[in-house]
C-alpha positions in Angstrom: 15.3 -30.4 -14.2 17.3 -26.9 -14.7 18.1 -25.1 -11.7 16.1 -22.3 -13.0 13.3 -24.6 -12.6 14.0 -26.5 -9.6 14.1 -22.4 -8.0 10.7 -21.7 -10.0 9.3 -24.8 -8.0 10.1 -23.5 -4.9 8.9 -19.8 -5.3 5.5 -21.8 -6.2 5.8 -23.7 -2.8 7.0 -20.5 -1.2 3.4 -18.7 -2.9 1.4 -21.5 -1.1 3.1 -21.1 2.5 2.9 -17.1 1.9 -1.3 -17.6 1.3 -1.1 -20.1 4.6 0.5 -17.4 6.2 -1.7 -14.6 5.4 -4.8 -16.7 5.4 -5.0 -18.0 9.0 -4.5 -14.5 10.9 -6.7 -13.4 8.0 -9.5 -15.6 8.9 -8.9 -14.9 12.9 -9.6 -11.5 12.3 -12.1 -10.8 9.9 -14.0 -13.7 10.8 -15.1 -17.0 8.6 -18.8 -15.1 8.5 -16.5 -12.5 6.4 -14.2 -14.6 4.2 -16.8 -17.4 3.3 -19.0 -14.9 1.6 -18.9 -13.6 -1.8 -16.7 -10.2 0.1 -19.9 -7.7 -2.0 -19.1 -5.2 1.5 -16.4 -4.1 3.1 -15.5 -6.2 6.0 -17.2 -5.2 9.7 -13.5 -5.3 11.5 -9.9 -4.1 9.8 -6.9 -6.6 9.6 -4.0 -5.6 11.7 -1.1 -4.1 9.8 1.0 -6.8 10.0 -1.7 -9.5 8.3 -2.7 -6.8 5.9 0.7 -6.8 4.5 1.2 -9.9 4.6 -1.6 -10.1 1.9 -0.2 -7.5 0.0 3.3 -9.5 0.1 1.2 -12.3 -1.2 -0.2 -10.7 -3.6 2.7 -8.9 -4.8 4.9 -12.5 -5.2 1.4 -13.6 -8.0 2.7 -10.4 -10.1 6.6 -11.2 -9.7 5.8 -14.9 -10.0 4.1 -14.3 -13.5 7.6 -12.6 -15.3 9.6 -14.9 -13.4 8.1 -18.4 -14.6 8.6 -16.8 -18.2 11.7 -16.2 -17.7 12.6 -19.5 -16.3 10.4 -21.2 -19.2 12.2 -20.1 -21.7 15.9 -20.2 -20.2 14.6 -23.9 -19.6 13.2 -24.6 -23.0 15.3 -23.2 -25.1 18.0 -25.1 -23.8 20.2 -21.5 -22.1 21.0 -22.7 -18.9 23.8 -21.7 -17.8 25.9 -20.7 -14.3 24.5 -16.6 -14.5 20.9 -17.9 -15.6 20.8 -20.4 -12.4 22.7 -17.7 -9.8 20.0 -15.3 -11.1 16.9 -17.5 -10.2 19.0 -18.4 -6.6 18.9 -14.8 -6.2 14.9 -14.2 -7.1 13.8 -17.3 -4.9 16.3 -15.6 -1.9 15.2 -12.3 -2.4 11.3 -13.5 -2.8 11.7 -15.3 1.0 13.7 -12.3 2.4 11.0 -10.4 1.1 8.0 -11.8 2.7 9.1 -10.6 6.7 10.9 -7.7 5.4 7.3 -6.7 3.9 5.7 -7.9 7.2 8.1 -6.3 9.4 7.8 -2.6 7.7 11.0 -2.7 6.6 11.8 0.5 4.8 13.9 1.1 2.3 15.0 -2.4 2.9 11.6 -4.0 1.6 12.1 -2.5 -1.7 16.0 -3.1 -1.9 14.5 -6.4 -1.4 12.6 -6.4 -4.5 14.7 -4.9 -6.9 17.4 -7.3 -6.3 14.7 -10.4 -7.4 13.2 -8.4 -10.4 16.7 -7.5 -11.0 17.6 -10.9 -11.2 14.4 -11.8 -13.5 15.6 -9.2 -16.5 19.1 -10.4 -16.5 17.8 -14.1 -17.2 15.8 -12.2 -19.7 18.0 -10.5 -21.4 20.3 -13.7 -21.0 18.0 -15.7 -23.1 17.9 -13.7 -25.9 22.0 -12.8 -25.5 
């Protein structure tokens, strides 16, 4: 297996412990009544900040997650792996974990620093692949 894809496996492993992690204090707070319905109204209670991002963190890594595995697909299939292309998935599966309690924590501009570095690192093996 590539290092790009040995890093994409992990960022799908870090996706699952992110929903864990947003789902439990989730539950706690809005209730099961709440999120084993079909959600048609607004929940009775409001999530505290800290869960609420941690949702938005989660969903946030499903959008990153999407251009990353392309990338890391076709770096990986094509046959272009090389030292940059595996140093820039490193750096999206670091910056994706960094990420998730930066995003938690209310880190600001940090958070966002954060990001840019791993969708940074996501165009380069882009533009690597086709270099």
């Amino acid at each position: 297996m590539t290092p790009e894809l040995v890093a994409l496996t992990l960022a799908a492993l870090l996706q699952c412990i992110q929903f864990v992690a947003y789902a439990i204090p989730a539950n706690r707070e809005l209730g099961p009544g709440y999120t084993m319905s079909a959600r048609d109204r607004e929940p009775s209670r409001e999530m505290s900040a800290t869960t609420a991002r941690l949702g938005r963190a989660l969903d946030n890594h499903f959008e990153g997650l999407i251009l990353f595995t392309i990338a890391c697909v076709v770096i990986a299939v094509t046959g272009q792996s090389t030292w940059f292309t595996a140093a820039c998935a490193w750096v999206y599966l670091a910056a994706r974990v960094i990420y998730v309690p930066a995003y938690a924590l209310g880190w600001r501009p940090g958070r966002s620093l954060i990001w840019a570095c791993g969708w940074a690192a996501t165009v380069l093996m882009l533009i690597a692949a086709l270099i």
